[in-house]
C-alpha positions as CSV (number, residue, x, y, z in Angstrom):
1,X,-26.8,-31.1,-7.0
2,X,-26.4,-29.1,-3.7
3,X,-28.2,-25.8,-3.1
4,X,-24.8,-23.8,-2.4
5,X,-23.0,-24.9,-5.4
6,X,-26.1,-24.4,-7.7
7,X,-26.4,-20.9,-5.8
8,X,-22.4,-20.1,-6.3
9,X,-22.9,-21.5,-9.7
10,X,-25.5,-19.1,-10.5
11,X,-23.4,-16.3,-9.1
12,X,-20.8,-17.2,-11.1
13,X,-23.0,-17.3,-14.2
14,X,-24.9,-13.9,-13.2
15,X,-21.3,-12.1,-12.8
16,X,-19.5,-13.4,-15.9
17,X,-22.6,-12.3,-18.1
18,X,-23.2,-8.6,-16.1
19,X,-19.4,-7.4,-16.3
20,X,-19.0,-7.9,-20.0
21,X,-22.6,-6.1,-20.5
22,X,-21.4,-3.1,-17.8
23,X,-18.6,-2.3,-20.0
24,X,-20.4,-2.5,-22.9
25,X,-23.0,-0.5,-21.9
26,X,-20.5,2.5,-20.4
27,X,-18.5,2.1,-24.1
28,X,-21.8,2.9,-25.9
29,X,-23.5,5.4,-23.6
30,X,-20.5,7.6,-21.9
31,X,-19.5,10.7,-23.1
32,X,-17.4,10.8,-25.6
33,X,-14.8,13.7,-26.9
34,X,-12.7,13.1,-29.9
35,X,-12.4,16.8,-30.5
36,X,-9.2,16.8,-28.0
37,X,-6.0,16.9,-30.0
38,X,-4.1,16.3,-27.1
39,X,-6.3,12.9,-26.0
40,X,-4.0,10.1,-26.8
41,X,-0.4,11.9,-25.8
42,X,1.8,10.2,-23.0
43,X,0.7,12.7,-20.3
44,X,-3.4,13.7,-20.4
45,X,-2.9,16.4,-17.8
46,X,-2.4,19.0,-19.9
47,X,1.1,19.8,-19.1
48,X,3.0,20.1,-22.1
49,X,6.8,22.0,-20.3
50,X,8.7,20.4,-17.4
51,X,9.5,22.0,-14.3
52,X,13.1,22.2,-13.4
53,X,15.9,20.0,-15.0
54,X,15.1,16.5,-15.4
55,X,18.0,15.2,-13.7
56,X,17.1,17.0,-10.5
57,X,17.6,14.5,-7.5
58,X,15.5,14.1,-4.8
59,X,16.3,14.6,-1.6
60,X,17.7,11.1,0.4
61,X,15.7,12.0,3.6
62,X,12.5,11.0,1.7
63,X,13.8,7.8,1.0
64,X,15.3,7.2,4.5
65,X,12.4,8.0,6.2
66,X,9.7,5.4,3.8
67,X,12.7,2.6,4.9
68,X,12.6,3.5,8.1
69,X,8.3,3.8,8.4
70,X,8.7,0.1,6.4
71,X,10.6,-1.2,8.7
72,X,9.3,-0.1,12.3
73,X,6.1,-0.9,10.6
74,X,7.0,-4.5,9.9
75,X,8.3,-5.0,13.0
76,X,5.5,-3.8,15.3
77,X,3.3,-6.2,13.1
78,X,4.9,-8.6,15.3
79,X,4.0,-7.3,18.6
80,X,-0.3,-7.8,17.6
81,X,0.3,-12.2,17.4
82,X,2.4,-11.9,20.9
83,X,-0.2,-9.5,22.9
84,X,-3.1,-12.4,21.4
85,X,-0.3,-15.2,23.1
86,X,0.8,-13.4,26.1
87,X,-1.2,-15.6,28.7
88,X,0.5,-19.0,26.6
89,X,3.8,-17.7,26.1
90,X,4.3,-17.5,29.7
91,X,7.7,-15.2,31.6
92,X,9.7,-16.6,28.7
93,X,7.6,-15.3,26.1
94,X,7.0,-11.5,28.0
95,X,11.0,-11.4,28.2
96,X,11.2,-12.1,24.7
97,X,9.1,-9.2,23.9
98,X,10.7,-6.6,26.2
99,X,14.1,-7.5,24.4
100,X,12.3,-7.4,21.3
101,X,11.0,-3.7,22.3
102,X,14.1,-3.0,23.7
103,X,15.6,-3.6,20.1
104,X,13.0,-1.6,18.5
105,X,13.9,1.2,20.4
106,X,17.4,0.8,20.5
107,X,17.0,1.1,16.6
108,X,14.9,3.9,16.8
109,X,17.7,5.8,19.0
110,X,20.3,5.2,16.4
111,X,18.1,6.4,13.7
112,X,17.4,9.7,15.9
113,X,21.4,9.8,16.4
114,X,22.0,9.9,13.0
115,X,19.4,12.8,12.2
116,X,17.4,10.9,9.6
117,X,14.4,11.6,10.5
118,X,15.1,15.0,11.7
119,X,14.2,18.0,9.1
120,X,16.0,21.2,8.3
C-alpha cells in the first residue's frame, strides 16, 4: 500500500470517527433550557405580532436592481479569462472586447434611461 492513500485513508478514518463524537459531545455538555415555552414555535425570535399587513408588496426597484447587479456581474466575469488571453487573442480578440464593453455599457445607459437604478 502507498503512503498517501494509507495517509488519506487514515484521514478519512480520523474524520468519520471525530464528527460523530463532536456532536455527541456538544449534545451532552451544552447548555441546555427547556424552561422556554416559546422554544419549539415557528419563529424563535421572540416576535409573537406582525408589522404591517401581510400582503404589503415590496418595492420593484429592489428587485430591478439584484437583476441588474446579477447580470453586469456575470458579464464582467467574462472580461477576467480575456485580460489572462489578450497577448493570444491578438487585434481580433481586443476588438471583440471593446464591442463587448461597448455592449455592457450601452446596457448600462438604457438601464440609467429608464431610472432603475435611480432612487426617490
Amino acid at each position: 500500500m502507498s503512503q498517501e492513500l494509507l495517509l488519506s485513508g487514515s484521514i478519512i478514518l480520523l474524520i468519520s470517527l471525530l464528527i460523530p463524537i463532536l456532536f455527541l459531545l456538544t449534545k451532552n455538555l451544552g447548555p441546555r433550557n427547556s424552561d422556554v415555552k416559546n422554544k419549539n414555535i415557528t419563529y424563535e425570535s421572540g416576535v409573537t405580532y406582525h408589522i404591517g399587513d401581510i400582503s404589503n408588496r415590496h418595492n420593484i426597484r429592489y428587485y430591478l436592481v439584484a437583476i441588474i447587479f446579477v447580470i453586469f456581474d456575470v458579464e464582467i466575469i467574462f472580461l477576467f479569462p480575456w485580460a489572462v488571453n489578450v497577448r493570444e487573442l491578438g487585434g481580433f480578440g481586443i476588438v471583440e472586447m471593446f464591442l463587448f464593453i461597448f455592449l455592457l455599457l450601452a446596457g448600462l445607459a438604457y438601464v440609467y434611461m429608464k431610472r432603475a437604478i435611480k432612487w426617490q
